[in-house]
C-alpha positions in Angstrom: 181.4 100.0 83.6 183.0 99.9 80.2 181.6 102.8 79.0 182.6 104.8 81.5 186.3 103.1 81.0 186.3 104.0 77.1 185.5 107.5 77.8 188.6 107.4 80.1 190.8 106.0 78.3 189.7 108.4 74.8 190.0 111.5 76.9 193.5 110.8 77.9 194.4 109.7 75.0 193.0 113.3 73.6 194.7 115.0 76.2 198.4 113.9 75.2 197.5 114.4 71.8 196.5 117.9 72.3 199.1 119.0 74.6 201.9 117.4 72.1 200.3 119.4 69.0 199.0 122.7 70.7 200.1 125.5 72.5 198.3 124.9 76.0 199.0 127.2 79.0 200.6 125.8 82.1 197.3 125.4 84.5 199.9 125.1 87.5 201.5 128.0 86.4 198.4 130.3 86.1 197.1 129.2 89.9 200.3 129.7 90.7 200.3 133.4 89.9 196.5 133.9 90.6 197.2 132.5 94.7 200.0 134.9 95.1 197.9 137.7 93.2 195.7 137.4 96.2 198.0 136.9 98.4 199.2 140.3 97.7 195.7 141.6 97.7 195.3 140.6 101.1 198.4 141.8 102.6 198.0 145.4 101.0 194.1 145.5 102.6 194.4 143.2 105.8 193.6 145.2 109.0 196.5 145.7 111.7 195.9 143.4 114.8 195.5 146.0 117.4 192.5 147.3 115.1 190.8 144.1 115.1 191.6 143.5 118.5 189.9 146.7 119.7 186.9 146.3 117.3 185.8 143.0 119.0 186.3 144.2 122.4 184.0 146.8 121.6 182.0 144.7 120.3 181.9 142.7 123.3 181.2 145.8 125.4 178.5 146.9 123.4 177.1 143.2 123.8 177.2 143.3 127.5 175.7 146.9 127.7 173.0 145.5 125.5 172.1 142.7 127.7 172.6 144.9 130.9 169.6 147.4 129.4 167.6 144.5 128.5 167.6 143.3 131.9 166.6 146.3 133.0 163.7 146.8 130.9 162.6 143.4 131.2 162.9 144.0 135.6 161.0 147.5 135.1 158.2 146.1 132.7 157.9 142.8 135.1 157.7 145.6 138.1 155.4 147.6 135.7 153.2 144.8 135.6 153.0 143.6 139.5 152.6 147.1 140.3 149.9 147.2 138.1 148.1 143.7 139.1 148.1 145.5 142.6 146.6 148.7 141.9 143.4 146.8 139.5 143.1 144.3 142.2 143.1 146.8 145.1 139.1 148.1 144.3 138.0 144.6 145.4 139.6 145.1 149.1 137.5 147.9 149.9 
């Protein structure tokens, strides 16, 4: 526990020693100007609403076309397959 506590203490210590003698940039400052950097960024490349609001409502009708065509297929192959359990089987009735 005091070990950890010395290397606390010497690192602030260091710290305000080094930002009294030194020329260190303003952190706050540089986030600061990096945030509204891409704040900017964004703004000039974000989509317009309507655009994303048409691109997920096609997406949703693609979705539900999709699933309407799998049902199909899956109807047709299960009718496939009665149709042709009937036909194999229909030898042994004669």
């Amino acid at each position: 526990m005091v070990r950890y506590l010395f290397w606390i203490v010497t690192g602030s210590i260091l710290g305000a020693y080094i930002s009294q003698n030194y020329m260190v940039p303003d952190v706050k400052k540089m986030i600061d100007q990096g945030i509204t950097v891409a704040k900017a960024i964004e703004e000039r490349f974000r989509k317009d609403k309507n655009e994303v609001q048409n691109e997920v409502q096609n997406e949703i009708k693609n979705e539900i076309k999709n699933e309407i065509k799998n049902e199909v297929l899956n109807k047709n192959q299960d009718e496939n397959k009665n149709s042709n359990k009937n036909k194999s089987n229909s030898w042994f009735n004669y």
